[in-house]
N, CA, C and O of each residue as an XYZ file, in Angstrom:
596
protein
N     -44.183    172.278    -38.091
C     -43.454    172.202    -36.834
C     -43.614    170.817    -36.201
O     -42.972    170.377    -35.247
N     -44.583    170.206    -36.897
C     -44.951    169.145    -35.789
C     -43.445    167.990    -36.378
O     -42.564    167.425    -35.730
N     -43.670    168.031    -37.477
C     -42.212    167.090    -38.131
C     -41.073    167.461    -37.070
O     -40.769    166.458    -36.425
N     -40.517    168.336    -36.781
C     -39.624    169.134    -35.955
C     -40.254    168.468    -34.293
O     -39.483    168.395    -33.337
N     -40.896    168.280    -34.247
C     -41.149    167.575    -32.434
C     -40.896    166.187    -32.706
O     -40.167    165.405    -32.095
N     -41.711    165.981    -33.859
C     -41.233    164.300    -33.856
C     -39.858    164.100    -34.166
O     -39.606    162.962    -33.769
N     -38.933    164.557    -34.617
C     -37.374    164.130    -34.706
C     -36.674    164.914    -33.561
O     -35.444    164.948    -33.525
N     -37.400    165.520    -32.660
C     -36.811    165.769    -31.618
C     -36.838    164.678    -30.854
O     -35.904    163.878    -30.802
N     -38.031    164.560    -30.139
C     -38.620    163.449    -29.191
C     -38.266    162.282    -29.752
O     -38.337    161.666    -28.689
N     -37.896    161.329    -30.639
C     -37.730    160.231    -31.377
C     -36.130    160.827    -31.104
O     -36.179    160.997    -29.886
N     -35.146    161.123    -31.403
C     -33.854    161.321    -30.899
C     -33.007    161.562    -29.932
O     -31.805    161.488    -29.676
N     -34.399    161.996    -29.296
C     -33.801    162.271    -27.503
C     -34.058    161.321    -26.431
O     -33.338    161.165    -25.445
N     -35.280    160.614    -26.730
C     -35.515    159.478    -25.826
C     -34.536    158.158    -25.961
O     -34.733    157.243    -25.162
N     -33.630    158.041    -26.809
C     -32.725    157.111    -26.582
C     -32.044    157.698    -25.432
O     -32.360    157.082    -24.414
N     -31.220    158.664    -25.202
C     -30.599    159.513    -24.700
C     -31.486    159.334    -23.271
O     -30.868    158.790    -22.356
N     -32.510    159.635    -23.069
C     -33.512    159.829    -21.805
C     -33.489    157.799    -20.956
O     -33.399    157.334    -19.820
N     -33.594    157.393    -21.981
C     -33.724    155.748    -21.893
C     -32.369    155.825    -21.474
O     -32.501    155.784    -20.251
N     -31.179    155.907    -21.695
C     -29.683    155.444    -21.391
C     -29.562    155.876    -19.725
O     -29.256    155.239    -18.717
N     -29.966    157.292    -19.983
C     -29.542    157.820    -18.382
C     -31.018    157.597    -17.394
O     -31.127    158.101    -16.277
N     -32.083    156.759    -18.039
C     -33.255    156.669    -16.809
C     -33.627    157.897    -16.574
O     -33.692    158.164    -15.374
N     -33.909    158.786    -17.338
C     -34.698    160.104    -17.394
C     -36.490    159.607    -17.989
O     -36.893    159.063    -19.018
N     -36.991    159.985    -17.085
C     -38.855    159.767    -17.157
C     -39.419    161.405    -17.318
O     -38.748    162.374    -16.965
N     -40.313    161.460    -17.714
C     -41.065    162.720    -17.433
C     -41.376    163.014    -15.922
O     -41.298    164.114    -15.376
N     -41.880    161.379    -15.142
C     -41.231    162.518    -13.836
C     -40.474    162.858    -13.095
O     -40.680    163.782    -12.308
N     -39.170    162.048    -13.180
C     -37.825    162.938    -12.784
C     -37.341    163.480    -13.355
O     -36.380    163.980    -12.771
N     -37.440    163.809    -14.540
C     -37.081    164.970    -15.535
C     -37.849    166.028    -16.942
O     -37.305    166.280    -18.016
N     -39.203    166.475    -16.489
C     -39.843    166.430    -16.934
C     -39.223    167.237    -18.110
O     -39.567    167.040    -19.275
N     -38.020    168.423    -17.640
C     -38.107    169.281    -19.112
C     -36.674    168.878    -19.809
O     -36.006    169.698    -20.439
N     -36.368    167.784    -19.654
C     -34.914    167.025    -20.654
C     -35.933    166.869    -22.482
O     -36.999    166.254    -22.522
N     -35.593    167.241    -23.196
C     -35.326    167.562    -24.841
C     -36.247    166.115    -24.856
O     -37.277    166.249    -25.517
N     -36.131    165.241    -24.464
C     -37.040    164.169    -24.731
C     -38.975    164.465    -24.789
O     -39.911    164.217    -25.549
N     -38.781    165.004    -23.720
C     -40.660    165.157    -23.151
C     -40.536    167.056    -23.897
O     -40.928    168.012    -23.227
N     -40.283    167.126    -24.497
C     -40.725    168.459    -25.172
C     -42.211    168.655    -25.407
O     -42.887    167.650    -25.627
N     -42.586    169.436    -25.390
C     -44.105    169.459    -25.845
C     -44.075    170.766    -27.168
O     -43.191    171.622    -27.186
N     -45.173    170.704    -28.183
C     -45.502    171.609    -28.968
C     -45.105    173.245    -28.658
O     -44.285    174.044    -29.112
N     -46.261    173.269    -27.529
C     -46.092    174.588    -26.584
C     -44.586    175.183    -26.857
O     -44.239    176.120    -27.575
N     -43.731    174.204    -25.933
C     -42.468    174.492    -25.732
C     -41.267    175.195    -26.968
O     -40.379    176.036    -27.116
N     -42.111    174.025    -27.708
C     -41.321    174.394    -29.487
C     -42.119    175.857    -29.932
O     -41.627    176.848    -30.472
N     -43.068    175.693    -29.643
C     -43.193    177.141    -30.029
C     -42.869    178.788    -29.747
O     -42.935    179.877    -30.318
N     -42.383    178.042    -28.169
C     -42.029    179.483    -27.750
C     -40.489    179.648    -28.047
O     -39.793    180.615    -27.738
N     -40.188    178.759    -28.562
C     -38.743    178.930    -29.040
C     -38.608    179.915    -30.206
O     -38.008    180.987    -30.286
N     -39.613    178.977    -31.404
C     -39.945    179.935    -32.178
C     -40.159    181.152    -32.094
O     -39.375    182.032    -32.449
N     -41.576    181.356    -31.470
C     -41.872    182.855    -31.389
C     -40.312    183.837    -30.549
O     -40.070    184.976    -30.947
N     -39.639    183.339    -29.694
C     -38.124    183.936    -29.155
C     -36.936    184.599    -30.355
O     -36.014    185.406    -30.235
N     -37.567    183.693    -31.710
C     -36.766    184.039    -32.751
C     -35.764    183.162    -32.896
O     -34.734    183.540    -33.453
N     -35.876    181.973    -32.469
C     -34.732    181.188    -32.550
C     -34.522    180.553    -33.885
O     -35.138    179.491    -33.963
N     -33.836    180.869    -34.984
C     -33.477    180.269    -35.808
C     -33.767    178.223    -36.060
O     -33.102    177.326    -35.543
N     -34.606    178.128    -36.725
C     -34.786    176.234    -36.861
C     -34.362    175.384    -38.121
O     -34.949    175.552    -39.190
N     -33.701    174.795    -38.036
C     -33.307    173.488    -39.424
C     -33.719    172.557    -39.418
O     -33.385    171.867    -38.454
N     -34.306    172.168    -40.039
C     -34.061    170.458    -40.698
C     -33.479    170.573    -41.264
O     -33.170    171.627    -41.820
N     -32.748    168.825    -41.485
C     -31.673    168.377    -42.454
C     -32.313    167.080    -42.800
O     -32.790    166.209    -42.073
N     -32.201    167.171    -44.116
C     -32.776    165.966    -44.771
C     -31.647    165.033    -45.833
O     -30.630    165.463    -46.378
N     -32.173    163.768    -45.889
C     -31.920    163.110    -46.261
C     -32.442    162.419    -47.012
O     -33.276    161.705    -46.456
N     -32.303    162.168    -48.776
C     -32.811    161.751    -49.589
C     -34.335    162.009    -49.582
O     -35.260    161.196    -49.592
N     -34.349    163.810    -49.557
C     -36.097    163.892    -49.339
C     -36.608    163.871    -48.198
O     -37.618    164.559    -48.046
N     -36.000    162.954    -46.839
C     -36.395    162.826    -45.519
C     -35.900    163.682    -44.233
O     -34.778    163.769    -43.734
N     -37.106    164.271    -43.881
C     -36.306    164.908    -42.860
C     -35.680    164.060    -41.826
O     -36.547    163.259    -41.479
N     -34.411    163.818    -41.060
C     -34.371    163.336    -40.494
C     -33.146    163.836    -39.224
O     -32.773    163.071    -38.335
N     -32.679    165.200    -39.382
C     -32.319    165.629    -38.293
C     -32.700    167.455    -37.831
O     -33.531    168.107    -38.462
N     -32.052    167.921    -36.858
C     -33.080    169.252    -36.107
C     -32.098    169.720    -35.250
O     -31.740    169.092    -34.254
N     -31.546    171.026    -35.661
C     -31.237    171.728    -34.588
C     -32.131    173.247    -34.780
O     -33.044    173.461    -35.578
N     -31.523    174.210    -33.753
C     -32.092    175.750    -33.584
C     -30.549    176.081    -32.788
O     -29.769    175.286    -32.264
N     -30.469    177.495    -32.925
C     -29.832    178.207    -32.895
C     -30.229    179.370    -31.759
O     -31.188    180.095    -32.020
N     -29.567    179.540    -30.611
C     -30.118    181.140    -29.537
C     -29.037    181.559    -29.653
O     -27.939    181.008    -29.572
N     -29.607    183.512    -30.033
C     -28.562    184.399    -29.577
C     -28.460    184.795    -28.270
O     -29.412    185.222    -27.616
N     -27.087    184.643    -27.772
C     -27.239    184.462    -26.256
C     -26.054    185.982    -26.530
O     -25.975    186.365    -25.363
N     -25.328    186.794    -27.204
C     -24.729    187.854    -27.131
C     -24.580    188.248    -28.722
O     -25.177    187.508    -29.505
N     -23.917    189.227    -29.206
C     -23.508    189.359    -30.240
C     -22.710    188.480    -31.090
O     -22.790    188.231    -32.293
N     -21.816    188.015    -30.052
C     -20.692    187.316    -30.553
C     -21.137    185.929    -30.607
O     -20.984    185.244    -31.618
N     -21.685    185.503    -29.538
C     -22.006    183.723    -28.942
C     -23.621    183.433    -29.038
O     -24.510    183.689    -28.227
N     -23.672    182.819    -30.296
C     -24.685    181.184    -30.343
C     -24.944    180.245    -29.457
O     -23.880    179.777    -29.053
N     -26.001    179.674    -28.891
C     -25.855    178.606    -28.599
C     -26.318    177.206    -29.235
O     -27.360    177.025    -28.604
N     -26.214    176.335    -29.915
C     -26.526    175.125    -30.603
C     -27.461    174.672    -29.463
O     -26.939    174.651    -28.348
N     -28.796    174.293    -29.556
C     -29.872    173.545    -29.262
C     -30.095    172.450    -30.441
O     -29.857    172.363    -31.645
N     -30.812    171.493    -29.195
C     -31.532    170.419    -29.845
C     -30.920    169.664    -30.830
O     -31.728    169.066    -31.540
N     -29.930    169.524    -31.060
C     -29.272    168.520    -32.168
C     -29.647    167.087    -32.222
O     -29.459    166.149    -31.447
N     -30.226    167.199    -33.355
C     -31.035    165.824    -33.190
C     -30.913    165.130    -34.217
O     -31.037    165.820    -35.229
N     -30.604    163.396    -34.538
C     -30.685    163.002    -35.486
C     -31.289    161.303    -35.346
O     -30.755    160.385    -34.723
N     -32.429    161.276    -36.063
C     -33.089    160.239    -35.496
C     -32.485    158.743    -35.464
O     -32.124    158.394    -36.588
N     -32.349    158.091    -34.793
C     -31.472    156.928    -34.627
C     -31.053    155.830    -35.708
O     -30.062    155.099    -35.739
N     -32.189    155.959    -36.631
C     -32.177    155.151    -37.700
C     -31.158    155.786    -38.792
O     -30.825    155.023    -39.698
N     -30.500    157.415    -38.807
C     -29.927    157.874    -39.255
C     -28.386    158.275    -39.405
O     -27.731    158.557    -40.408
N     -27.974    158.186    -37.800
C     -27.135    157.749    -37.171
C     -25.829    157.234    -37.328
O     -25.860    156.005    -37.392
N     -24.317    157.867    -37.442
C     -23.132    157.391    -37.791
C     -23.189    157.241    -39.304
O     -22.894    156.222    -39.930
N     -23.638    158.481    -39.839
C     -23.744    158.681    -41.539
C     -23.038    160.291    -41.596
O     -22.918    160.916    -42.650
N     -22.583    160.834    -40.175
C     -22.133    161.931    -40.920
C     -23.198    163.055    -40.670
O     -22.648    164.154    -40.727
N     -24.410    163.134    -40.437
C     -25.355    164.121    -40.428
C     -25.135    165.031    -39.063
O     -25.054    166.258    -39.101
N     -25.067    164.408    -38.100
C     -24.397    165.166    -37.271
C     -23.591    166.733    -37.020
O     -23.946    167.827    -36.580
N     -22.268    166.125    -37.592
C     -21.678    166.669    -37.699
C     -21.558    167.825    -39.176
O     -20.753    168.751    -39.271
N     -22.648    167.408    -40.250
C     -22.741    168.550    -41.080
C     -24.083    169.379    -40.651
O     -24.613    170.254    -41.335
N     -24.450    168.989    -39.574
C     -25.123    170.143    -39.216
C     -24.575    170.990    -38.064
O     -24.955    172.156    -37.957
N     -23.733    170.484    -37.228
C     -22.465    171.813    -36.441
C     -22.045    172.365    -37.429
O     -21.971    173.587    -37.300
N     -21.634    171.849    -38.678
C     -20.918    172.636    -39.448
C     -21.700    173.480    -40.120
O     -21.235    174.562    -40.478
N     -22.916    173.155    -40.381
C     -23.847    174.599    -40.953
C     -24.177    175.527    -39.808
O     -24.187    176.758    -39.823
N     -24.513    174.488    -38.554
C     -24.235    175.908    -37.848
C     -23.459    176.944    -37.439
O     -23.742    178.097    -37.111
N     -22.044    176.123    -37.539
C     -21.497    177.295    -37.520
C     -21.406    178.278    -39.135
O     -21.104    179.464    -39.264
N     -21.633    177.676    -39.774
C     -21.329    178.427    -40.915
C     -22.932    179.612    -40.445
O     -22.647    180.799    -40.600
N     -24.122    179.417    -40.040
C     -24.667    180.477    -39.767
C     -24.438    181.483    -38.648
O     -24.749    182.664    -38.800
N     -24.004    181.116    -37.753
C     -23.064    181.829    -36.555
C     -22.387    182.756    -37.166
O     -22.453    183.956    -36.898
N     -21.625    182.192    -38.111
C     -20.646    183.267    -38.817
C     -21.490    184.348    -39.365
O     -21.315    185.550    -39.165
N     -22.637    183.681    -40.242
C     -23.463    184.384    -41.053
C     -23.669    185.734    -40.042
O     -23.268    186.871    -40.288
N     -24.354    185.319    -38.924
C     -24.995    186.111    -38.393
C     -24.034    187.157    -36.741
O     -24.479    187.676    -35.718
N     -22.733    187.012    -37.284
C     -21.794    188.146    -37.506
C     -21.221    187.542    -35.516
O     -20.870    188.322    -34.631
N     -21.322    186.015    -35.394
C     -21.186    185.550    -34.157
C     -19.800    184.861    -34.768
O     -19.504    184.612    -35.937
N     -19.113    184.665    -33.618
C     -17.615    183.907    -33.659
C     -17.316    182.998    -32.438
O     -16.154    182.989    -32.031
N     -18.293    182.193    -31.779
C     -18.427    181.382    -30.699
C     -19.618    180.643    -30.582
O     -20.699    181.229    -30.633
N     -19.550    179.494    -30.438
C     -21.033    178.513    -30.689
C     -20.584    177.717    -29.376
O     -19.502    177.241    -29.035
N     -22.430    177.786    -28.500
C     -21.779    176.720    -27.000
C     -23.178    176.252    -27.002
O     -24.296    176.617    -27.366
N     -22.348    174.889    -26.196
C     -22.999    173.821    -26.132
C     -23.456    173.460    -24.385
O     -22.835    173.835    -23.391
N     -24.520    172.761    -24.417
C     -24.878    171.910    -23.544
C     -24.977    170.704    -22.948
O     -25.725    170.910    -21.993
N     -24.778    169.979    -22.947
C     -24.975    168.552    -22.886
C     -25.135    167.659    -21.654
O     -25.494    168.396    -20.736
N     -25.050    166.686    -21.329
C     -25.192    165.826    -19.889
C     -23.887    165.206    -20.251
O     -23.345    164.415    -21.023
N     -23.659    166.165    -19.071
C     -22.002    165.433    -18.557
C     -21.463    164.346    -18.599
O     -20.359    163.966    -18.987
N     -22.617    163.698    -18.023
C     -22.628    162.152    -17.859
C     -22.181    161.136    -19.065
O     -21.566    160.083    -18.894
N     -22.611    161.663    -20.303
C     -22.180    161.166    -21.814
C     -21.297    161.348    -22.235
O     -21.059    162.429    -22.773
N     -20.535    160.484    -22.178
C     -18.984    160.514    -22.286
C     -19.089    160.601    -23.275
O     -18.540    161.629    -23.673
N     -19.840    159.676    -24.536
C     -19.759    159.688    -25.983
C     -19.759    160.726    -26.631
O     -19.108    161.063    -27.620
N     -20.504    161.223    -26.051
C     -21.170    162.716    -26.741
C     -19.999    163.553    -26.702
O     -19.400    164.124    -27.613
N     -19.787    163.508    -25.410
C     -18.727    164.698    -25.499
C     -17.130    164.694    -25.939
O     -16.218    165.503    -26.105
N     -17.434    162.909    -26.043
C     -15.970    163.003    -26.939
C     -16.242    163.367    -28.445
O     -15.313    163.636    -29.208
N     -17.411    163.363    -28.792
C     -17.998    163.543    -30.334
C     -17.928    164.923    -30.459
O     -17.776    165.302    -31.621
N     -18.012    166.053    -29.351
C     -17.865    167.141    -29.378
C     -16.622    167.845    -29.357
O     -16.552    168.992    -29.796
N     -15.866    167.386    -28.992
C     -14.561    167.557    -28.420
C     -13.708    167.584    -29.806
O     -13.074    168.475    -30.370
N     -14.020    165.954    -30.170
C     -13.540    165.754    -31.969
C     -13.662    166.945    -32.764
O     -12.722    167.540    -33.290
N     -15.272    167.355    -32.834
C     -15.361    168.755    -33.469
C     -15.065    169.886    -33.656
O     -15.324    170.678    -34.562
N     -14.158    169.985    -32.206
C     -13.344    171.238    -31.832
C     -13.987    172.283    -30.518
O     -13.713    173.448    -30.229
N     -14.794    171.452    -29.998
C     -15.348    172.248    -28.916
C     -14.438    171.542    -27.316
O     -13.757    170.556    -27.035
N     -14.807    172.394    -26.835
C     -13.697    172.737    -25.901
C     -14.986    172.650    -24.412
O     -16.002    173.344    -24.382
N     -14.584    171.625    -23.300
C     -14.965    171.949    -21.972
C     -14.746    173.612    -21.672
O     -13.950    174.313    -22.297
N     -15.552    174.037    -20.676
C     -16.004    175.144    -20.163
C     -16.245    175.072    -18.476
O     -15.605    175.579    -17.555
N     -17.076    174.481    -18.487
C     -17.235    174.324    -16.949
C     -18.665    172.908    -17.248
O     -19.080    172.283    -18.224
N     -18.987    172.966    -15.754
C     -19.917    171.820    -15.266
C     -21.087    172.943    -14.027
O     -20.794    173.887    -13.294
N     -22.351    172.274    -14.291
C     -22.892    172.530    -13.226
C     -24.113    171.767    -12.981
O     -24.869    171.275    -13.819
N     -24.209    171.735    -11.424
C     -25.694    170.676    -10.855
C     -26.543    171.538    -10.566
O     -26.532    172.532     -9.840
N     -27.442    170.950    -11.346
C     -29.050    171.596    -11.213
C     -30.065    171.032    -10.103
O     -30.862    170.199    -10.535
N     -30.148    171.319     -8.894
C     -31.366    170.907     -8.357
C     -32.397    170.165     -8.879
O     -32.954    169.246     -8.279
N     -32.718    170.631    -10.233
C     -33.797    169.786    -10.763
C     -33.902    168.957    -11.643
O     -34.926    168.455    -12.106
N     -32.213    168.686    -12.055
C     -31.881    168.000    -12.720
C     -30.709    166.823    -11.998
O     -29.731    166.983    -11.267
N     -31.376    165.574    -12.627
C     -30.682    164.353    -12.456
C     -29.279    163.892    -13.018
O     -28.812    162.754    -13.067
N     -28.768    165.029    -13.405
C     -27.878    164.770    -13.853
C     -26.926    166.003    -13.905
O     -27.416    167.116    -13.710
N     -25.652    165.876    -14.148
C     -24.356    167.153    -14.425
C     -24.642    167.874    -15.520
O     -24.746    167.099    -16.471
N     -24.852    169.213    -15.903
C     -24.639    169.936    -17.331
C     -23.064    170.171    -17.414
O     -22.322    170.614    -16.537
N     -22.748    169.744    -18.738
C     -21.410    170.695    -18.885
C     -21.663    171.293    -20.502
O     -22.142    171.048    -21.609
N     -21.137    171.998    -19.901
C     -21.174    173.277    -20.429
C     -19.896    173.554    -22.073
O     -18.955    174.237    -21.669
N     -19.772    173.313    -23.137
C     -18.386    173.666    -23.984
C     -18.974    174.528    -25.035
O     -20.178    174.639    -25.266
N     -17.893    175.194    -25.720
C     -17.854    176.152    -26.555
C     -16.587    175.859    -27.707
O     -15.689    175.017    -27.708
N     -16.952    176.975    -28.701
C     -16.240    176.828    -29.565
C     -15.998    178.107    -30.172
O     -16.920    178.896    -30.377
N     -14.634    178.387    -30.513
C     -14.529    180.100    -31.127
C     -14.301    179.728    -32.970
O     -13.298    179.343    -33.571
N     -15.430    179.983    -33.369
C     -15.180    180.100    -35.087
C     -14.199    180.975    -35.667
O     -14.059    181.023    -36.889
């Protein structure tokens, strides 16, 4: 598991660095994850991947059942050095191919609003805006998209 924190935290702190997210104005943004945290994901039953590359692990998502039908994609991570090769996006695509597996037909996403990139990278993929919302304890917009497999 610990491989799995380090390509989290190593993929998210670019992301944390762009928008000026610290541990203490944002202590629980995907960047400052702690062990603990990963584990209770685990123990929740959340489905975990690596995706490797030539032998290397070098990207990470998990999977929550949030209904019968609807997935949600966590943590998509691909460490920077890896980056605009495509890995990305064949891991939405395995996830959804396990979504399907696991008898779901809708995969949603999270992201910071604020990242335009991102969400045009999502958008490309076929996911679809949903809504937006401000978190008190967060420095930033969530929006919210989905996708029907």
């Amino acid at each position: 598991m610990n491989i799995c924190l380090e390509i989290i935290r190593s993929s998210f702190i670019t992301v944390a660095r762009e928008f000026g997210l610290t541990e203490n104005n944002c202590p629980s943004h995907t960047a400052f994850i702690t062990m603990d945290r990963l584990k209770m994901q685990f123990d929740d039953g959340r489905p975990m991947f690596l995706f490797y590359q030539d032998a290397v692990p070098v990207g990470y998502f998990s999977l929550a059942k949030c209904s019968d039908e609807e997935w949600e994609l966590n943590n998509l991570a691909v460490l920077p050095k890896y980056r605009h090769l495509g890995i990305g996006k064949a891991m939405v695509d395995y996830a959804i191919s396990m979504v399907k597996n696991y008898g779901g037909n809708k995969i949603s996403i999270g992201i910071i609003e604020e990242n335009k990139t991102l969400k045009i990278w999502y958008m490309k993929l076929g996911f679809k805006n949903i809504s937006t919302r401000k978190f008190e304890h967060l420095p930033f917009t969530v929006g919210f998209m989905e996708m029907n497999i």
